[in-house]
C-alpha positions, -999 to +999 in steps of 0.1 A: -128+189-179-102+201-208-079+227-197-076+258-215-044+260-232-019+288-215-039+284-183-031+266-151-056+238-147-066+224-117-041+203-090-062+177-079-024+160-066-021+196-039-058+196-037-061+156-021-031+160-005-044+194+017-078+178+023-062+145+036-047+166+067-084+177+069-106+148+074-109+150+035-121+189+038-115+217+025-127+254+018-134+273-014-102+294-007-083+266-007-093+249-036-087+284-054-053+285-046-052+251-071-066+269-091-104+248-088-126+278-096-165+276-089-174+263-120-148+235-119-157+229-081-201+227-093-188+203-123-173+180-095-194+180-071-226+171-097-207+143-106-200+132-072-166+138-066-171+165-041-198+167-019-205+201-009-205+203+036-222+236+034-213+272+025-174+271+012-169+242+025-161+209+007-153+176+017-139+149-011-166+120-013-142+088-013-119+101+019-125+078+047-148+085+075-127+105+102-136+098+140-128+140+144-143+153+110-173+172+126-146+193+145-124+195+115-154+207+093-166+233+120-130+251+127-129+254+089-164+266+082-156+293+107-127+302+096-092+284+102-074+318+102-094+330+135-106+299+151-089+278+173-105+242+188-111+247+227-123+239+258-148+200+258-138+201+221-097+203+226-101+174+251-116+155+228-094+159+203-062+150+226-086+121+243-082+136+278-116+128+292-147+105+289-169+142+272-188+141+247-197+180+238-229+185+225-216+216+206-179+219+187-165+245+213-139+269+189-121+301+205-117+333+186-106+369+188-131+392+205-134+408+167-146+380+154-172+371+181-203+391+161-194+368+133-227+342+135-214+309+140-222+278+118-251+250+132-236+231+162-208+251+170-204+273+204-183+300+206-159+317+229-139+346+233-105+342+253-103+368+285-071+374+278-062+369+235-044+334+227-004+337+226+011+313+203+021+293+233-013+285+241-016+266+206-009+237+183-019+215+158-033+184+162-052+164+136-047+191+112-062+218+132-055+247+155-059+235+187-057+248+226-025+232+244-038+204+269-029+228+298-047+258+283-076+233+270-085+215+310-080+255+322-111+269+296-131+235+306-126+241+339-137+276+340-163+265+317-183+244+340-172+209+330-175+179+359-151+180+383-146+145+378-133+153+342-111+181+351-093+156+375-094+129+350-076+150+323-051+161+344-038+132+354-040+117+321-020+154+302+007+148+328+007+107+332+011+113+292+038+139+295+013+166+273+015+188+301+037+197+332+026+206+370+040+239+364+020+240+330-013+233+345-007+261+375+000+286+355-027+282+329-051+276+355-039+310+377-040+328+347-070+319+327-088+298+353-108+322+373-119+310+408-133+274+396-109+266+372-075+273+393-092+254+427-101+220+402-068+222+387-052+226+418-074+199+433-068+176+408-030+180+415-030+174+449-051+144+439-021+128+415+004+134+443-010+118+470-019+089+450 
């Protein structure tokens, strides 16, 4: 499309490189802020250079598959600025169990928990609201740390089986410490989650 002279035109360079740390996604907002309108976003996408993921949400049609992109898309959709990736979800993402969640699991402040949530997505609201400690970024997205992430899933309801098996894996890996995994579990666990974490603990030390 020609650019109209005095105007900023459109950085497809910023645009690709945002949407590679994104599975290839990215949001209407974002593509604003390089200056990709709507009209210059519906003249890409009918000629197939965007494909359009579903409301204000775009994903670039070339970018390689992704093996986390329906997380990715989901914690976007939502809203990057609230959501965070939690609970079966999180453990995916840092490959800390053998789950395969039938729902993307995201986390967000009890304000935003009216907010309906996009297909395929369950959502929770922390007891206590998420301290910056109890986040990162993996894969491009806010995540749950792997302590606070086997906590939720414990308290959750996942197998016991899997609680056990991502502990030992977050500490064999170094992503999480003993005292890590106490005091998320004591804090945020309830009754199930603090007895499987501290189960699983006592499991890793006398084996």
């Amino acid at each position: 499309m020609a650019r109209k002279a005095g105007k900023a035109g459109p950085d497809h360079n910023k645009l690709f490189e945002l949407a590679s740390q994104q599975a290839g996604y990215f949001t209407t907002e974002q593509a604003r802020r390089y200056y990709f309108n709507w009209d210059v976003l519906s003249y890409h996408t009918r000629k197939g250079h965007f494909l359009r993921a579903r409301r204000g949400l775009y994903r670039l049609v070339r970018f390689p598959a992704s093996l986390h992109e329906e997380v990715i898309a989901a914690w976007l959709a939502f809203g990057r600025q609230a959501a965070v990736v939690s609970h079966e979800s999180a453990l995916q993402l840092f490959d800390l169990a053998d789950v395969v969640p039938t729902k993307v699991h995201l986390t967000v402040p009890r304000a935003k928990r009216s907010r309906k949530p996009p297909p395929g997505v369950k959502i929770h609201t922390a007891m206590n609201a998420l301290k910056r400690h109890d986040t990162m970024v993996l894969h491009g997205v806010r995540v749950t740390t792997p302590a606070r992430s086997i906590t939720d899933s414990a308290a959750y309801g996942t197998a016991p089986e899997q609680i056990a098996r991502a502990t030992q894996e977050a500490l064999r890996r170094g992503l999480a410490t003993r005292s890590e995994l106490l005091t998320a579990g004591r804090h945020h666990g309830g009754g199930r989650g603090e007895k499987l974490i501290r189960q699983a603990l006592e499991e890793v030390r006398a084996g």
